[in-house]
C-alpha positions as CSV (number, residue, x, y, z in Angstrom):
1,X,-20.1,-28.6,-61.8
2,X,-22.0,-25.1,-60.9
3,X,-25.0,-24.5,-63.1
4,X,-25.0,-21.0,-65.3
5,X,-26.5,-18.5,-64.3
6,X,-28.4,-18.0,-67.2
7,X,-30.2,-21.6,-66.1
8,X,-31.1,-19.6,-62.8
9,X,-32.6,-16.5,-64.2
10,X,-34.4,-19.0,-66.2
11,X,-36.0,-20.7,-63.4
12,X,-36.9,-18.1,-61.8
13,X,-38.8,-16.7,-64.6
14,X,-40.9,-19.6,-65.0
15,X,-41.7,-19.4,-61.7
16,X,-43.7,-15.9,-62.1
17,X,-40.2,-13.4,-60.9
18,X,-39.6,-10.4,-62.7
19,X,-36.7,-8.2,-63.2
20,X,-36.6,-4.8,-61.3
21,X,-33.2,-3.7,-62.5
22,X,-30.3,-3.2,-61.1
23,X,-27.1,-1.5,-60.9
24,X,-24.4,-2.8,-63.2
25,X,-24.0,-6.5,-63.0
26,X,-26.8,-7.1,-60.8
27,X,-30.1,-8.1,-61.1
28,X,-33.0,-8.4,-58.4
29,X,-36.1,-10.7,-59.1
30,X,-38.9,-10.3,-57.4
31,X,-42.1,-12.0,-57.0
32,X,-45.5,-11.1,-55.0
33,X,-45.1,-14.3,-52.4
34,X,-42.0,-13.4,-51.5
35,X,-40.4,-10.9,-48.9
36,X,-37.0,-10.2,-50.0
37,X,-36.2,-9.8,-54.2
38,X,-33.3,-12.3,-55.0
39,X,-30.4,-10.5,-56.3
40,X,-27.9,-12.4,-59.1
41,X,-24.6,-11.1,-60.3
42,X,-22.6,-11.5,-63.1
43,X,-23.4,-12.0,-66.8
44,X,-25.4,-15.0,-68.1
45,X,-22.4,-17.2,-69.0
46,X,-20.6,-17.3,-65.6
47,X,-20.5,-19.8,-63.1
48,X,-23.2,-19.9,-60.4
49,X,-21.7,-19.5,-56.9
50,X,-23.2,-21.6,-54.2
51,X,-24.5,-18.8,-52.4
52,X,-26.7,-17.5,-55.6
53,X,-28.4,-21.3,-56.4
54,X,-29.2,-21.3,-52.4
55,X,-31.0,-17.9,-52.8
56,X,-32.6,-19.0,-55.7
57,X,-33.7,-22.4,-54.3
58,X,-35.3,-20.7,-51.5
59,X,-36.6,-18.3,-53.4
60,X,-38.0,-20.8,-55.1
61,X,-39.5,-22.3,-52.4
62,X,-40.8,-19.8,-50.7
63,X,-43.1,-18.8,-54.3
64,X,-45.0,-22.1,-54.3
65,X,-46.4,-21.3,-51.2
């Protein structure tokens, strides 16, 4: 079952990103340790696609660095 979204913007919060904005939907996190800001559509209550929870994992990843 695909996690919320709401559970990634979550985790990536915790883990120092902040919200830039966006345009409509969208929303790009970015952190100081990493290159490229991690951009999440939809609203908080929709389904995570696989391709979002990879971004964020890497993301993730790439922070503790």
């Amino acid at each position: 079952m695909p996690r919320k979204l709401r559970d990634l913007i979550r985790e990536l919060t915790r883990a120092g990103f902040v919200e830039r904005g966006g345009k409509g939907s969208h929303r790009n996190f970015v952190h100081p340790n990493v290159a490229r800001p991690v951009t999440l559509s939809g609203s908080d209550g929709d389904d995570a696609r696989r391709y979002q929870e990879k971004a964020v994992r890497l993301a993730l990843k790439e922070a503790e660095i």
